[in-house]
N, C-alpha and C positions, 0 to 999 in steps of 0.2 A: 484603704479600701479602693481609692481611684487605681492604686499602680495592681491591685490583685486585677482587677476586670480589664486593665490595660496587658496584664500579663496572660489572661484567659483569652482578651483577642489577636495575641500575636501568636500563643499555641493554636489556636484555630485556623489561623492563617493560613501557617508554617504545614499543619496539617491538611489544609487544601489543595496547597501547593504541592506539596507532596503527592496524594493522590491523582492531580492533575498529572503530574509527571510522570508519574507509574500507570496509568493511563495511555499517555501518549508514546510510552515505551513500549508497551503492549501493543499497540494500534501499528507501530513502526516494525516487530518485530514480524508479525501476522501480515502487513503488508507486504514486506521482504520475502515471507515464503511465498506468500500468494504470487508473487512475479516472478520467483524464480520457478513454481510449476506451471504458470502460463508459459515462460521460455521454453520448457521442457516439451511443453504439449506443442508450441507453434513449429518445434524442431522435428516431433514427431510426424504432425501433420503435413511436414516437407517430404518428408518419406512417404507417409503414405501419395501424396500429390505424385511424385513421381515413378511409384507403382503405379498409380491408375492412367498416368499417363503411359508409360510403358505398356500396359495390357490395352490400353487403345477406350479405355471409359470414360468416356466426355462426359457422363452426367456423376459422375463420381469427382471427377476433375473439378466438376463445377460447385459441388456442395463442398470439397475441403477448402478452395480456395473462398470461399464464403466464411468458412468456419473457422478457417485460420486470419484472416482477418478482422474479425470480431474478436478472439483471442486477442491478437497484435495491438486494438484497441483496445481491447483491457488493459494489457500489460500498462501500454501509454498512459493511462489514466492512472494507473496505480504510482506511477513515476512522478505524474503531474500531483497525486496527493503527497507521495513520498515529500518532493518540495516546497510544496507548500506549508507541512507541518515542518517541515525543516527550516524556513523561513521564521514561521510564526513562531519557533521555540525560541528562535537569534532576538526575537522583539522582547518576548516576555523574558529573557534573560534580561537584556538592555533596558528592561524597564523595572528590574529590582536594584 
């Protein structure tokens, strides 16, 4: 009886562990797009930046480069998660 409930809570584990993982895959995968249409967008917003400068629009000039900053910020952040769950997975690996 002990080894069936010992064996019930290693598939429960096993089963968390898993979920945890397919999780953080998911989480990693959805990150990755998310920065690479921030790249996409911060690339666009250089274009436009240099339209509005070419047509002479300082207040156009001034809202993308705001806009695309906060973008470039994103991106950053989503880097700084990337790594961090990249980190956390090397521990929880090294800790089974």
């Amino acid at each position: 009886m002990e080894n069936l409930e010992a064996f019930r809570r290693t598939l429960e584990s096993i089963h968390r562990k898993n979920d945890a993982s397919q999780t953080l895959n998911s989480i990693t995968v959805n990150l990755a797009k998310a920065k690479s249409e921030l790249s996409n967008a911060t690339k666009a917003l250089a274009d436009l930046m240099d339209i509005a400068d070419e047509g002479n629009c300082k207040a156009c000039l001034v809202f993308l480069t705001e806009v695309r900053a906060t973008a470039i910020a994103a991106y950053n952040t989503i880097r700084s998660a990337e790594n961090e769950i990249e980190n956390r997975s090397g521990c929880q690996s090294s800790a089974n």
